[in-house]
Each structure stands twice: as C-alpha cells, then as structure tokens.
C-alpha positions as CSV (number, residue, x, y, z in Angstrom):
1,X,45.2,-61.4,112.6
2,X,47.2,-58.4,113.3
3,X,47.8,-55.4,110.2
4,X,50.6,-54.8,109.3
5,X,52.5,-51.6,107.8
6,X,53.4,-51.0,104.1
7,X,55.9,-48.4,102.7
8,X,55.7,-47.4,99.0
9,X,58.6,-45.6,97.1
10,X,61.2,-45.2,95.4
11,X,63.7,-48.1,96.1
12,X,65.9,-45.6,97.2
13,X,64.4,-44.4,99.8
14,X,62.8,-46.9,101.4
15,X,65.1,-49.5,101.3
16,X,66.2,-48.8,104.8
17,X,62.2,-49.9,106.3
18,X,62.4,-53.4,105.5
19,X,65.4,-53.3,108.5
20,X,62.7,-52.6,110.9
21,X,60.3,-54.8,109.5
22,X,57.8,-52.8,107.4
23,X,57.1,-54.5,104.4
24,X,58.5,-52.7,101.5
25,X,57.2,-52.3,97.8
26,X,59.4,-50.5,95.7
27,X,58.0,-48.4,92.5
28,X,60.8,-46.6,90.4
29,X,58.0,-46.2,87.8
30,X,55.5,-43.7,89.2
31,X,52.6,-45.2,86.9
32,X,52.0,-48.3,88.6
33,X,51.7,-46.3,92.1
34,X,48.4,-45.9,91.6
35,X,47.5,-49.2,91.0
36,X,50.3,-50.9,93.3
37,X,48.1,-48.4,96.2
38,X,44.9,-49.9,95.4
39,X,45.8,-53.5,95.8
40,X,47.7,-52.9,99.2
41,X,44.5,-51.1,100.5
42,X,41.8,-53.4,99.0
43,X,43.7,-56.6,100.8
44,X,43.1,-55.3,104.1
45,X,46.3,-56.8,105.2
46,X,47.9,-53.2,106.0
47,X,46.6,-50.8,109.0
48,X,49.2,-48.2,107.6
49,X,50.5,-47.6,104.2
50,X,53.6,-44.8,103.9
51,X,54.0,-43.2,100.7
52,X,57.1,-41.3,99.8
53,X,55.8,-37.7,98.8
54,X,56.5,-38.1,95.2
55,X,54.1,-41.2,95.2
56,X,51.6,-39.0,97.4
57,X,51.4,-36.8,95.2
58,X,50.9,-38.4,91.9
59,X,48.3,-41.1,93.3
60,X,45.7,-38.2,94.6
61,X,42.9,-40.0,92.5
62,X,43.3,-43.2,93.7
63,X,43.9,-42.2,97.7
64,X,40.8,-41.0,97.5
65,X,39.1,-43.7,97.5
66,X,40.5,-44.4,101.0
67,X,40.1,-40.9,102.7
68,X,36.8,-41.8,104.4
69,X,37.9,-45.0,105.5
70,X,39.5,-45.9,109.1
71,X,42.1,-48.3,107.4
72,X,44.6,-48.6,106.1
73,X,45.8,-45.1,107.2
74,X,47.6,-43.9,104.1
75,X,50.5,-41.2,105.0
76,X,53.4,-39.0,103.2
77,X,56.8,-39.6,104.0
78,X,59.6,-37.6,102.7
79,X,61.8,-39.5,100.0
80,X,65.9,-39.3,99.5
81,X,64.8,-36.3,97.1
82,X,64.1,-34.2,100.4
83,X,61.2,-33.1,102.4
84,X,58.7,-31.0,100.6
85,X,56.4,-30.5,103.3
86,X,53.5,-32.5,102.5
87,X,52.7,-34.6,105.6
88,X,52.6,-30.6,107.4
89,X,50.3,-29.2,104.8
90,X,47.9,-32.3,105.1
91,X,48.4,-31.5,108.6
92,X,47.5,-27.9,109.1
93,X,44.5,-28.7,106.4
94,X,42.9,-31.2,109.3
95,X,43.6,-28.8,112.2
96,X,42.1,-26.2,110.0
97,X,38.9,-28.0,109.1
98,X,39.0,-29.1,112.2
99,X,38.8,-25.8,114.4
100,X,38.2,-23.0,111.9
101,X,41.9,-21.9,111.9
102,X,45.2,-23.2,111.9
103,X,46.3,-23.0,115.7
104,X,49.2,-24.9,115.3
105,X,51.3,-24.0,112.1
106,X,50.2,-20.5,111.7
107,X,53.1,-18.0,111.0
C-alpha cells in the first residue's frame, strides 16, 4: 500500500494542497498540533508530513520522537504568515553536521 503525504497548518495556508491531492489537516489552534502530529506519524499511513513553520516550531517535543526514524519524513513549509527561514536553517544544520562546515549557505 502506497504512503501518502500529509500537510498540517493553518487552514489558511494550506487550503490550496488538497487541489493537488495531499491530504490536508487543518489546526487553527496550535495546541492540538502536537498531538494531531503524533497520530499522523504513529498510523504509518504518511511517507511525508508538511508542517507550516508555525506548527514546526511549536511541536519541537513531539517531532522528536520521529527524527531518528526513515518515515514519515516530517518538513517545514512556509505559512500565508511568510517565510521565516526554517526549512534553510534545518538545512544548513545537516550539511553542517554532515561535513564540519556549512559549504552551501555560508555568507
């Protein structure tokens, strides 16, 4: 059975997925992110979960619990608020841990 790819948010922003046929699960109430994160990710139906970086942010306990595992891949998004970098930081982090420096964002 094939995975497929969950987008968390603000309804706002992520409205426009379900056109493309990610399944949406809005969360105007940034409390039950955390919680709306875990069951996505403990039902194993979703290779990929998108967070908007609001969401991201305030769930850093609970994607924890998935950074050592292969799946679901759980990634920041910018919301309808505006970017604030987050998916580059996470980025550059990787790369950094990765090589011993930052060869690809380093100013």
């Amino acid at each position: 059975m094939a995975k497929g790819i969950a987008v968390i948010g603000d309804s706002e922003s992520i409205k426009g997925f379900s056109a493309v046929g990610l399944d949406i699960f809005p969360c105007d109430d940034f409390e039950g992110a955390g919680h709306l994160l875990r069951r996505l990710a403990d039902s194993d139906n979703y290779a990929i979960i998108y967070l908007t970086e609001d969401i991201y942010l305030l769930s850093e306990k609970e994607r924890g619990r998935y950074e050592e595992r292969l799946s679901p891949a759980i990634i920041p998004i910018p919301g309808v608020r505006g970017n604030q970098s987050t998916g580059r930081k996470r980025l550059s982090s990787f790369v950094e841990k990765a090589v011993g420096s930052d060869i690809i964002f380093n100013n």
